[in-house]
N, CA, C and O atoms as CSV, one atom per row, in Angstrom:
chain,resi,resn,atom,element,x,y,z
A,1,UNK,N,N,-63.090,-77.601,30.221
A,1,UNK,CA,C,-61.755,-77.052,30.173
A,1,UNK,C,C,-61.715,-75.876,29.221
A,1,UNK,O,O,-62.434,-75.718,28.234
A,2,UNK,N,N,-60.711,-75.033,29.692
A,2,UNK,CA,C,-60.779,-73.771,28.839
A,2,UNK,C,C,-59.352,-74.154,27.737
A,2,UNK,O,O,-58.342,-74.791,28.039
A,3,UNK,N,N,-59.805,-73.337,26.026
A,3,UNK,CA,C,-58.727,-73.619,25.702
A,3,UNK,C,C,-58.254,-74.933,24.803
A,3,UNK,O,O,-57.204,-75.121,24.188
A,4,UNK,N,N,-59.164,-75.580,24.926
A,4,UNK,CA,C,-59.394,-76.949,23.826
A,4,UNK,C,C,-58.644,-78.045,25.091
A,4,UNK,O,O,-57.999,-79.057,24.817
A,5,UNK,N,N,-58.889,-77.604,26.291
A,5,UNK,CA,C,-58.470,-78.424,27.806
A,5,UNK,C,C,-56.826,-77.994,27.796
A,5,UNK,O,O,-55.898,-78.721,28.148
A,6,UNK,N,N,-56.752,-76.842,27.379
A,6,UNK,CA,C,-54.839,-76.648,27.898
A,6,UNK,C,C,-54.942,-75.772,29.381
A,6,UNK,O,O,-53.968,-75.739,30.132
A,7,UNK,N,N,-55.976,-75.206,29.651
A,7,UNK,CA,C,-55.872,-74.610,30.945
A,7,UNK,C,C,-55.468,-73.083,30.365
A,7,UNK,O,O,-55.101,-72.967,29.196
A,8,UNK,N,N,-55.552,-72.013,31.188
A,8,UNK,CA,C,-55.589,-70.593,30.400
A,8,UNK,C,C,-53.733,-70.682,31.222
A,8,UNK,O,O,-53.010,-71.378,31.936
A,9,UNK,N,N,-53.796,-69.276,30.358
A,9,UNK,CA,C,-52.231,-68.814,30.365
A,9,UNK,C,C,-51.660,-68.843,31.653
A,9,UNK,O,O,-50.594,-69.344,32.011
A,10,UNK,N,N,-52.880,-67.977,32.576
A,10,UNK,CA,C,-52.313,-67.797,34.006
A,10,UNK,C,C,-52.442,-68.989,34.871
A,10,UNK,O,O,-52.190,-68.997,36.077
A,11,UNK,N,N,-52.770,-69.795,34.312
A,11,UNK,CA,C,-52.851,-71.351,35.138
A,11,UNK,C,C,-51.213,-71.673,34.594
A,11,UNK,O,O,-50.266,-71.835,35.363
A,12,UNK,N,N,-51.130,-71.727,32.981
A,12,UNK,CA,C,-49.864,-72.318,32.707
A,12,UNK,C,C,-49.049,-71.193,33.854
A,12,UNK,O,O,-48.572,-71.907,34.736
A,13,UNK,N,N,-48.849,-70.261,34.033
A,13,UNK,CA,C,-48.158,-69.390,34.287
A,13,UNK,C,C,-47.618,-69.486,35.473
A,13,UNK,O,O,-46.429,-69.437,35.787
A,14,UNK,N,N,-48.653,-69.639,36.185
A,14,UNK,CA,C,-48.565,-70.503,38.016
A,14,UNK,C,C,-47.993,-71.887,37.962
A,14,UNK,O,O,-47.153,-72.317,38.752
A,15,UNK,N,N,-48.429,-72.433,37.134
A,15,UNK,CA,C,-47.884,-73.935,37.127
A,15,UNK,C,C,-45.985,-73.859,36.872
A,15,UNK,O,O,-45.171,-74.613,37.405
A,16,UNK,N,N,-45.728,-72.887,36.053
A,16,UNK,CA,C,-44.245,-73.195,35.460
A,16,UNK,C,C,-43.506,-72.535,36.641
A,16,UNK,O,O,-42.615,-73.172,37.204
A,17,UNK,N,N,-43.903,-71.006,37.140
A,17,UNK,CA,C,-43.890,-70.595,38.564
A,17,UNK,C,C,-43.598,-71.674,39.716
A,17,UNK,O,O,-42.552,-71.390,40.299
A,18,UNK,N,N,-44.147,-72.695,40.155
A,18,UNK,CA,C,-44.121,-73.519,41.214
A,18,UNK,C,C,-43.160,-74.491,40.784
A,18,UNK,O,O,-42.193,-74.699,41.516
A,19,UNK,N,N,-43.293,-75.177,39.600
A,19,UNK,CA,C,-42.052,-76.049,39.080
A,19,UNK,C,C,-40.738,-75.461,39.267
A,19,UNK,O,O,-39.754,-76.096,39.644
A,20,UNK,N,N,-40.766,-73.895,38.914
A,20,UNK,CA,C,-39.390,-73.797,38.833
A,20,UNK,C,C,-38.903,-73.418,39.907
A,20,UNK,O,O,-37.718,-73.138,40.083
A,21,UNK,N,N,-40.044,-73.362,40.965
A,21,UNK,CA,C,-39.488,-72.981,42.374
A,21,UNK,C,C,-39.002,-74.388,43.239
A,21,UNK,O,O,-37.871,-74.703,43.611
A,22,UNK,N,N,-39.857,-74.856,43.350
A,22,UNK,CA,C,-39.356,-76.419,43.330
A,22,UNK,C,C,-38.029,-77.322,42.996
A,22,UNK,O,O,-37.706,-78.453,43.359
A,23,UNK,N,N,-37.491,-76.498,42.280
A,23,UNK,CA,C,-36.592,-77.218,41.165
A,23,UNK,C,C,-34.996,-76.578,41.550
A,23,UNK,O,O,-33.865,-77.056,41.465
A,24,UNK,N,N,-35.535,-75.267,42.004
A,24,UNK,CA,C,-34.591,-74.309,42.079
A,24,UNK,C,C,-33.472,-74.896,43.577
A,24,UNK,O,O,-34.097,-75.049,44.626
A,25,UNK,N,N,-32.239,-75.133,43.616
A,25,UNK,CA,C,-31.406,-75.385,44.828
A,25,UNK,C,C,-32.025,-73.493,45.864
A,25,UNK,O,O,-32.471,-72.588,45.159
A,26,UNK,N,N,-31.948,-73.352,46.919
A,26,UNK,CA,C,-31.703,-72.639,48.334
A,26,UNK,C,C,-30.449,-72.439,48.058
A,26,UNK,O,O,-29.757,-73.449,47.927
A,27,UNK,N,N,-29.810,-71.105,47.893
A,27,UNK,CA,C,-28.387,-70.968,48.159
A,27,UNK,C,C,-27.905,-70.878,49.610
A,27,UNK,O,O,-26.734,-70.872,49.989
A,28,UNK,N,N,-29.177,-70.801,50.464
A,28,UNK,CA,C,-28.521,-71.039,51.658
A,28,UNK,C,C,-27.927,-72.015,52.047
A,28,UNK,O,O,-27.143,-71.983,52.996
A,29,UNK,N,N,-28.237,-73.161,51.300
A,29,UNK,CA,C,-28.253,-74.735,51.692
A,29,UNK,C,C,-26.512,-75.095,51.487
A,29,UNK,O,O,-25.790,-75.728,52.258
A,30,UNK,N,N,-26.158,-74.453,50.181
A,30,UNK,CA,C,-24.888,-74.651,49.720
A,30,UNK,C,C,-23.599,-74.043,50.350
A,30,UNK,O,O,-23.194,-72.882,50.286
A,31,UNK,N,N,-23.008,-75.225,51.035
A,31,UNK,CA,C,-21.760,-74.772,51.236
A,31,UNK,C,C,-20.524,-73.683,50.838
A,31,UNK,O,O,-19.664,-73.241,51.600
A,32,UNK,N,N,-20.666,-73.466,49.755
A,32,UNK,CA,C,-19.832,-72.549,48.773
A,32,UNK,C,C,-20.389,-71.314,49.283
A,32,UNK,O,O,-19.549,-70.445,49.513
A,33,UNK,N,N,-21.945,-70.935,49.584
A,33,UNK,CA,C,-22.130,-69.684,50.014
A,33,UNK,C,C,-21.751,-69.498,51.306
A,33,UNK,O,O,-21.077,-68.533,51.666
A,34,UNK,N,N,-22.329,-70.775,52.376
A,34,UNK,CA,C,-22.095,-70.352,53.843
A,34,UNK,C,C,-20.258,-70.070,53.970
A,34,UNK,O,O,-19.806,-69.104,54.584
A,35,UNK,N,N,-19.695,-70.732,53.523
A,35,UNK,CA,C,-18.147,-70.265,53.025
A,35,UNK,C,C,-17.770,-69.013,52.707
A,35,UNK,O,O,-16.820,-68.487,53.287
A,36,UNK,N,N,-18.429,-68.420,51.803
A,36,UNK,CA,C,-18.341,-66.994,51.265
A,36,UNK,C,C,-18.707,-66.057,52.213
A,36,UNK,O,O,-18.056,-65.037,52.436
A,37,UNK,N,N,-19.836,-66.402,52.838
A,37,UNK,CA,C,-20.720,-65.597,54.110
A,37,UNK,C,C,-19.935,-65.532,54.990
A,37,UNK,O,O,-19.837,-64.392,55.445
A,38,UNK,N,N,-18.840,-66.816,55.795
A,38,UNK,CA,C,-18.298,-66.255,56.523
A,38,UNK,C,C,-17.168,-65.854,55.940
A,38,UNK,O,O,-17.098,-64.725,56.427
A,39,UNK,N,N,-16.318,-65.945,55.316
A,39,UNK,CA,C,-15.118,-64.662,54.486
A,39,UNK,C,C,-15.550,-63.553,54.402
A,39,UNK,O,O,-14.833,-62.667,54.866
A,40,UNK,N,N,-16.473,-63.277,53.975
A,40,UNK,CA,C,-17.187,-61.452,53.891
A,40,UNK,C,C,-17.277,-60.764,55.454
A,40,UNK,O,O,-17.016,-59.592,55.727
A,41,UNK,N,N,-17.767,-61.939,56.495
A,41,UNK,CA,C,-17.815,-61.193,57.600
A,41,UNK,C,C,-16.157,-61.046,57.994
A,41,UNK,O,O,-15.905,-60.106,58.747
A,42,UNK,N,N,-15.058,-61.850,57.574
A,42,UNK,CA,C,-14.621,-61.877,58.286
A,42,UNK,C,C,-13.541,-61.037,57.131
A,42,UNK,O,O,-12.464,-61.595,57.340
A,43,UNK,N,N,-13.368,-60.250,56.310
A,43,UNK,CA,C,-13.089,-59.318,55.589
A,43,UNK,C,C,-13.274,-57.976,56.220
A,43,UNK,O,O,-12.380,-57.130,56.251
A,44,UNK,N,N,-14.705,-57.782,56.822
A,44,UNK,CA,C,-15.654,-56.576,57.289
A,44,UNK,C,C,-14.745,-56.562,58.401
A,44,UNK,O,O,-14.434,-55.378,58.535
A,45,UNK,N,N,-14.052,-57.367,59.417
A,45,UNK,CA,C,-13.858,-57.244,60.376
A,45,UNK,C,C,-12.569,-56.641,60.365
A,45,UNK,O,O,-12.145,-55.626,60.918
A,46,UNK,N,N,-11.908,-57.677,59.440
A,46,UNK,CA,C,-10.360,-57.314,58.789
A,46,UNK,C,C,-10.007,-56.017,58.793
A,46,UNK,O,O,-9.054,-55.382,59.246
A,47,UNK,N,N,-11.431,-55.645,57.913
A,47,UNK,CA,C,-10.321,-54.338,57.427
A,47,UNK,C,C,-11.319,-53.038,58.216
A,47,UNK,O,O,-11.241,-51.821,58.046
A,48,UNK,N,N,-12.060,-53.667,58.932
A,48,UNK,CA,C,-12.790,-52.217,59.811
A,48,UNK,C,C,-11.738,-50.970,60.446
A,48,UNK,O,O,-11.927,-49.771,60.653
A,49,UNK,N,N,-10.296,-52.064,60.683
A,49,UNK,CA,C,-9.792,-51.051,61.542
A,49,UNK,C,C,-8.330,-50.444,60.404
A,49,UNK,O,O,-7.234,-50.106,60.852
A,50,UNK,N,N,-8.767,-50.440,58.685
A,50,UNK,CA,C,-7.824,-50.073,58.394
A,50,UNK,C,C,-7.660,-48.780,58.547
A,50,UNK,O,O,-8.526,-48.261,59.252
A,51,UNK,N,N,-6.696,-47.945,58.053
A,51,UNK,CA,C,-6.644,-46.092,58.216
A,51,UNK,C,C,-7.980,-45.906,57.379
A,51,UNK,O,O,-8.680,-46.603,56.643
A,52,UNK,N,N,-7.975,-44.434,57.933
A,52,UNK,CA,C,-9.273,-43.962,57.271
A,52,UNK,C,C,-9.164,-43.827,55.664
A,52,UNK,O,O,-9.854,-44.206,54.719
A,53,UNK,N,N,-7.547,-42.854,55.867
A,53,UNK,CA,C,-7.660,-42.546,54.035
A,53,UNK,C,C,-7.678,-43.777,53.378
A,53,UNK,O,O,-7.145,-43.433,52.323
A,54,UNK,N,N,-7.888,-44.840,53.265
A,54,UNK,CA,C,-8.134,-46.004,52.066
A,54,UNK,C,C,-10.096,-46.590,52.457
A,54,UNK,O,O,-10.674,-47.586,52.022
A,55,UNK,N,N,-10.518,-45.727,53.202
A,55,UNK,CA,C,-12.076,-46.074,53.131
A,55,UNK,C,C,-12.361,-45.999,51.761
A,55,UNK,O,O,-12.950,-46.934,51.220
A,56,UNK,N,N,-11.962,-44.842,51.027
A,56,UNK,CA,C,-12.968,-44.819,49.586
A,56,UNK,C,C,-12.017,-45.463,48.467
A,56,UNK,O,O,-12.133,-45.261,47.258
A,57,UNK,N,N,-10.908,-46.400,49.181
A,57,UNK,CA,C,-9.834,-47.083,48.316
A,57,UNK,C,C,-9.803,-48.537,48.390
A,57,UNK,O,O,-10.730,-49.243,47.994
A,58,UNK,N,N,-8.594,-49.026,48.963
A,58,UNK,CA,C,-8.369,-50.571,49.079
A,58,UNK,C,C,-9.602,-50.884,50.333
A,58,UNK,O,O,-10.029,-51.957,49.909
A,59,UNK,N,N,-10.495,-50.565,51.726
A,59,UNK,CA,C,-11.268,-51.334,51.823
A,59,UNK,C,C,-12.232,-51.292,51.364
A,59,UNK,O,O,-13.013,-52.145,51.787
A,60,UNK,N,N,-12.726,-50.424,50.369
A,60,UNK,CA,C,-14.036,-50.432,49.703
A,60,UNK,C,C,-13.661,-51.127,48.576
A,60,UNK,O,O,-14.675,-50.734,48.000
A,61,UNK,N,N,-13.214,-51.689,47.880
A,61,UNK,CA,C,-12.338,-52.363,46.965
A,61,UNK,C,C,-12.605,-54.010,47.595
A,61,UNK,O,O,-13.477,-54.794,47.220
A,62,UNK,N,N,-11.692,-54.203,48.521
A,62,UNK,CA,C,-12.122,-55.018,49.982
A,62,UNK,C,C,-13.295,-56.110,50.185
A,62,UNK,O,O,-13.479,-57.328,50.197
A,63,UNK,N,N,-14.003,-54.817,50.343
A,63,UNK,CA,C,-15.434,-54.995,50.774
A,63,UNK,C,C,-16.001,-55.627,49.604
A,63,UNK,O,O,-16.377,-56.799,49.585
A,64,UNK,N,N,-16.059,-54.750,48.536
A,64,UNK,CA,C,-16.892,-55.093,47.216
A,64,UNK,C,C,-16.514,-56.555,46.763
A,64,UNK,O,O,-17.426,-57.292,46.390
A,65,UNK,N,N,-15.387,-56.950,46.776
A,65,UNK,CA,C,-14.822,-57.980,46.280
A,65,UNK,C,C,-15.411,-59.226,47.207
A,65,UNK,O,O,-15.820,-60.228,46.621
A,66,UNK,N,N,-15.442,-59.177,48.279
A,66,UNK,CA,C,-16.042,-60.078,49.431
A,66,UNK,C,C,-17.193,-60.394,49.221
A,66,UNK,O,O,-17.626,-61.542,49.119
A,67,UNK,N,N,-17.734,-59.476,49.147
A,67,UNK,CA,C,-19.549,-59.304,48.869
A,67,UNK,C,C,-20.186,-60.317,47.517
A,67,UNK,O,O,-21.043,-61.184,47.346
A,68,UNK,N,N,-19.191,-59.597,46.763
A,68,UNK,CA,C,-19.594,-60.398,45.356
A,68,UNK,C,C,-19.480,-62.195,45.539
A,68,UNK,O,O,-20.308,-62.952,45.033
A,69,UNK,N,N,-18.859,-62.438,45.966
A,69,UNK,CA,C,-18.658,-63.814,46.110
A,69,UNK,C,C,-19.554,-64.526,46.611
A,69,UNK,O,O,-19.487,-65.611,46.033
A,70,UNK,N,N,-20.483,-64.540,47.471
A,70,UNK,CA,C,-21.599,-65.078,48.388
A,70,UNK,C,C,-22.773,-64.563,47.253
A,70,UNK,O,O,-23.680,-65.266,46.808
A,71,UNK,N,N,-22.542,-63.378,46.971
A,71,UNK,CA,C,-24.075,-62.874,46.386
A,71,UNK,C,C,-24.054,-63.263,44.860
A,71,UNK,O,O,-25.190,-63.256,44.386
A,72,UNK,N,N,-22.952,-63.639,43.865
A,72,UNK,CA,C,-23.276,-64.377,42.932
A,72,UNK,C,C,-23.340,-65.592,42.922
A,72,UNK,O,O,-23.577,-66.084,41.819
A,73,UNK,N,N,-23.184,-66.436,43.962
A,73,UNK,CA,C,-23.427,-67.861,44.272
A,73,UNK,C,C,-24.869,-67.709,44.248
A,73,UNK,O,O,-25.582,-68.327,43.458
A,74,UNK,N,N,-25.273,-66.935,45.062
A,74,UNK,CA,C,-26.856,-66.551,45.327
A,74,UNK,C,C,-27.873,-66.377,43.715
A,74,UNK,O,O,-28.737,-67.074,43.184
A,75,UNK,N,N,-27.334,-65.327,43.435
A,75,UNK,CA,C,-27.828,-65.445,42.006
A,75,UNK,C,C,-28.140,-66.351,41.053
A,75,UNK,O,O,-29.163,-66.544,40.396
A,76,UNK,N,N,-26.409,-67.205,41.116
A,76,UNK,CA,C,-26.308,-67.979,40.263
A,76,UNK,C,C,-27.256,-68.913,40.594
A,76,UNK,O,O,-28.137,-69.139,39.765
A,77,UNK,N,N,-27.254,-69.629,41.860
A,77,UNK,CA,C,-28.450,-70.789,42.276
A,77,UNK,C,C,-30.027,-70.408,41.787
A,77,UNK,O,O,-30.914,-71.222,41.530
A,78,UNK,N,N,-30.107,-69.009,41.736
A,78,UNK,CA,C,-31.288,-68.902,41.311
A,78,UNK,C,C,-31.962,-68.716,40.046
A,78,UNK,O,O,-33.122,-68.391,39.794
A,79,UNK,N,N,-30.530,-69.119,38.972
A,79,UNK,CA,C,-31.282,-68.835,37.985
A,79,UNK,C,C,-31.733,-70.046,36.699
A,79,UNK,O,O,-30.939,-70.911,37.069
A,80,UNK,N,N,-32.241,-70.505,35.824
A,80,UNK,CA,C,-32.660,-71.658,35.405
A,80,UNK,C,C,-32.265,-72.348,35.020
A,80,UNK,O,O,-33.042,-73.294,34.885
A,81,UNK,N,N,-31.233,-72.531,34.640
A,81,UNK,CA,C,-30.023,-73.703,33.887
A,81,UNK,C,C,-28.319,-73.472,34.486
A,81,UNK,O,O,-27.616,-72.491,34.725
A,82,UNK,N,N,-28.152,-74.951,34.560
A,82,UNK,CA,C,-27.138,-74.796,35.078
A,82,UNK,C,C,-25.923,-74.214,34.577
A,82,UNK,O,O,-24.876,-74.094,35.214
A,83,UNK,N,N,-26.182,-73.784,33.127
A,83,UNK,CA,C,-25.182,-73.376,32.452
A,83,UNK,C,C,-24.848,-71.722,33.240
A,83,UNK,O,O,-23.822,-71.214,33.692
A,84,UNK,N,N,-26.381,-71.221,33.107
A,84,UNK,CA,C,-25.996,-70.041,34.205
A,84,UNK,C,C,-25.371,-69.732,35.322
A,84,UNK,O,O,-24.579,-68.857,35.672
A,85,UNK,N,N,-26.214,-71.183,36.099
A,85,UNK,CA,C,-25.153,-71.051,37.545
A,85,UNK,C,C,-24.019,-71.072,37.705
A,85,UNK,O,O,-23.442,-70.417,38.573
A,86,UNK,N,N,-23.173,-72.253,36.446
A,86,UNK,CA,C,-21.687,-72.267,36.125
A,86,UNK,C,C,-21.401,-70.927,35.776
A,86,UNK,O,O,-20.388,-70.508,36.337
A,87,UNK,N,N,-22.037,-70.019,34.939
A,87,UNK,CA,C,-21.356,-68.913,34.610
A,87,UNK,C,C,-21.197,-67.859,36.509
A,87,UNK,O,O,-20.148,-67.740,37.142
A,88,UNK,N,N,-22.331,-67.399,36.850
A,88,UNK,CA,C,-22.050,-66.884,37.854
A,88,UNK,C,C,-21.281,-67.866,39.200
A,88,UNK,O,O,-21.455,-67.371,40.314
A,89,UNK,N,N,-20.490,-69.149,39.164
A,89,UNK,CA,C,-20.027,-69.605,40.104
A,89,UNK,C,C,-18.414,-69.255,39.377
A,89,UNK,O,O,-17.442,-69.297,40.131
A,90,UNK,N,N,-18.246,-68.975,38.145
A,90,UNK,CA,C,-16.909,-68.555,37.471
A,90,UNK,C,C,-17.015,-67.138,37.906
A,90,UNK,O,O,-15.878,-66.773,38.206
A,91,UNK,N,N,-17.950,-66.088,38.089
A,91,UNK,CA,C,-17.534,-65.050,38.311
A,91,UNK,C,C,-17.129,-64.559,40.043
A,91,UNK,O,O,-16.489,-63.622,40.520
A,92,UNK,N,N,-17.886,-65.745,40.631
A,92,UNK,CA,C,-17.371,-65.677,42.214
A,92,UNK,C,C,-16.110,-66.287,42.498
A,92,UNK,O,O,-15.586,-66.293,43.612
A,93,UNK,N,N,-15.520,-66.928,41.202
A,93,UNK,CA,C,-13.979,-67.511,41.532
A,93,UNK,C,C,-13.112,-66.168,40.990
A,93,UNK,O,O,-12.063,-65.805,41.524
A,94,UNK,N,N,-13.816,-65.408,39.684
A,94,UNK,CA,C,-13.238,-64.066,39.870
A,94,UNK,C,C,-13.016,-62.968,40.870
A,94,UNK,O,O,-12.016,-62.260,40.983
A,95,UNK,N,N,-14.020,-62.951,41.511
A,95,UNK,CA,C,-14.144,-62.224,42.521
A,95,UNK,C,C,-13.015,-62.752,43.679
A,95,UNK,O,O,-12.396,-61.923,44.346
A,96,UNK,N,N,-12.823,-64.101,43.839
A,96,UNK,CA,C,-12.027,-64.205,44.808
A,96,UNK,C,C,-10.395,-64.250,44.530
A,96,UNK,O,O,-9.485,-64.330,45.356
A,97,UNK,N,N,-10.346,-64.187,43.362
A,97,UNK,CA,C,-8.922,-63.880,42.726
A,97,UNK,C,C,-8.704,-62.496,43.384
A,97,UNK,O,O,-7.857,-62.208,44.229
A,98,UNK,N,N,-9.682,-61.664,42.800
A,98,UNK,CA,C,-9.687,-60.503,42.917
A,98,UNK,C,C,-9.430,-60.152,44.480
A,98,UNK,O,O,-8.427,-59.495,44.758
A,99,UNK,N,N,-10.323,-60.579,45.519
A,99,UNK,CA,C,-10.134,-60.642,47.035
A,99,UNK,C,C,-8.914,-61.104,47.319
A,99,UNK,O,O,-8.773,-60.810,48.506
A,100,UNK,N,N,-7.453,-61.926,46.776
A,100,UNK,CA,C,-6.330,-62.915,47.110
A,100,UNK,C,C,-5.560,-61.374,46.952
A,100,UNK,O,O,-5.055,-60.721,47.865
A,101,UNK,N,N,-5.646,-60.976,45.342
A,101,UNK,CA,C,-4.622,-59.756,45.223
A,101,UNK,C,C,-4.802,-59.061,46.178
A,101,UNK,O,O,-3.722,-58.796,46.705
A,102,UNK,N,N,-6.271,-58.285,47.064
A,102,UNK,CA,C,-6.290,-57.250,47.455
A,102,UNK,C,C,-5.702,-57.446,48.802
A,102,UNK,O,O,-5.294,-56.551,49.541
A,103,UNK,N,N,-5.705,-58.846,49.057
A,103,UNK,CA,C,-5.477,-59.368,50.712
A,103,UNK,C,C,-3.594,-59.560,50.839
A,103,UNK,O,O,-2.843,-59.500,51.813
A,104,UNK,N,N,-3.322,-59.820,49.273
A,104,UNK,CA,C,-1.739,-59.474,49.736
A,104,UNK,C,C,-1.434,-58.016,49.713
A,104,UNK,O,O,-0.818,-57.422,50.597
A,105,UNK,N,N,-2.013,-57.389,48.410
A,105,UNK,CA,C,-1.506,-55.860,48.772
A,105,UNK,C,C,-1.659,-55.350,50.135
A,105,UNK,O,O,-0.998,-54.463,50.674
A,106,UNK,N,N,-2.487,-55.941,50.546
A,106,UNK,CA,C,-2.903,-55.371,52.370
A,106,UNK,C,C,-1.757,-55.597,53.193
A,106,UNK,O,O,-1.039,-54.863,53.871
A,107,UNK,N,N,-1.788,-56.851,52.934
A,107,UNK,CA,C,-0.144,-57.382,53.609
A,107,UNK,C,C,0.999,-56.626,53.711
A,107,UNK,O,O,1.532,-56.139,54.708
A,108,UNK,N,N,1.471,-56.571,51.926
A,108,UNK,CA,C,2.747,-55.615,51.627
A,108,UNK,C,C,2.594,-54.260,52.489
A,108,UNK,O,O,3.504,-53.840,53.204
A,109,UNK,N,N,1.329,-53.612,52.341
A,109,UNK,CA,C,1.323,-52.406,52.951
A,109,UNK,C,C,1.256,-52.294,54.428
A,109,UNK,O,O,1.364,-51.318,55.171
A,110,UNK,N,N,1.025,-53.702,54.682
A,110,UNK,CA,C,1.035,-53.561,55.980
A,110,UNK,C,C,-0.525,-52.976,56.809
A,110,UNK,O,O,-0.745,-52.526,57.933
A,111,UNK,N,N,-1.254,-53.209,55.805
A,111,UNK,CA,C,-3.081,-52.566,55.897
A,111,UNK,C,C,-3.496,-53.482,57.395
A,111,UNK,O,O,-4.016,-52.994,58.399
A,112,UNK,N,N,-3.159,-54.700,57.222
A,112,UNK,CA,C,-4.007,-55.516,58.441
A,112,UNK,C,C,-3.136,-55.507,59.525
A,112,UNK,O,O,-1.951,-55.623,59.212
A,113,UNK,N,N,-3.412,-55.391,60.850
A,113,UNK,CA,C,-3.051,-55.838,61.790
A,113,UNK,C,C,-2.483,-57.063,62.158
A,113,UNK,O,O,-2.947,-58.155,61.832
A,114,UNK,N,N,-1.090,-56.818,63.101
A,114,UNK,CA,C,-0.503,-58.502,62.898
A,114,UNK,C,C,-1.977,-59.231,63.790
A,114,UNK,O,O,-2.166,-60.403,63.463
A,115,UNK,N,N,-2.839,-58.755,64.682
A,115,UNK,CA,C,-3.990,-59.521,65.334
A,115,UNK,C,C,-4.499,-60.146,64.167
A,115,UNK,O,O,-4.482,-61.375,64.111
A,116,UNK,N,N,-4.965,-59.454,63.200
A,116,UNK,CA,C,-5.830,-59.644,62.651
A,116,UNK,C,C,-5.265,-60.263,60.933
A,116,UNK,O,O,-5.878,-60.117,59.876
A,117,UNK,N,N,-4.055,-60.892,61.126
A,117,UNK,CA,C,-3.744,-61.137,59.565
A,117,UNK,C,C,-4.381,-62.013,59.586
A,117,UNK,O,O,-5.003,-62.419,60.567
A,118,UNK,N,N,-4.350,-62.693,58.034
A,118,UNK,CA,C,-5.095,-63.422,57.108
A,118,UNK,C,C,-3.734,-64.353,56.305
A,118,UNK,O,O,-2.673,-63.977,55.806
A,119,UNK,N,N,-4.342,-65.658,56.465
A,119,UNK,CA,C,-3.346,-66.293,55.932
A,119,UNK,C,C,-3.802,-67.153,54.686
A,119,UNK,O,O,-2.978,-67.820,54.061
């Protein structure tokens, strides 16, 4: 054995590598994302047909806000303690605060289509 039998660095290195892959939840697996995944598509769809002048405004605003929600679930699952994941699963409940305001201002303004409101 190399090392007084601890195994060299890049053995430890691979070894903690595979544990923590192992260990790690699939955010695909989790409900909370496939949830988010379909709200984002169905945001994209929402507001595809808003006027043009709010492209670089309320649906890019929209959009961003949607997005974030699925993709810090994602993050969060992937990172090593759960204290983390709690932190990024608090910032995807921000994000969807954030998505509630933008989906009534849409409303008030009348942004969505009666086809296509959101309730």
């Amino acid at each position: 054995m190399v090392n007084g039998g601890r195994g060299s660095q890049s053995q430890d290195y691979f070894l903690r590598s595979i544990i923590k892959t192992e260990l790690l939840m699939n955010h695909k697996d989790l409900d909370a994302w496939k949830q988010a995944m379909f709200l984002t598509e169905h945001i994209y769809l929402a507001s595809k047909d808003f006027p043009s002048s709010e492209q670089f405004g309320l649906t890019s605003q929209l959009r961003r806000a949607a997005i974030s929600v699925p993709a810090n679930i994602a993050e969060g699952s992937a990172r090593k303690s759960d204290k983390e994941f709690t932190q990024f699963l608090h910032i995807s409940l921000g994000s969807l605060a954030e998505l509630e305001t933008l989906i009534l201002l849409s409303k008030t303004l009348n942004t969505f289509h009666q086809n296509r409101q959101m309730n």
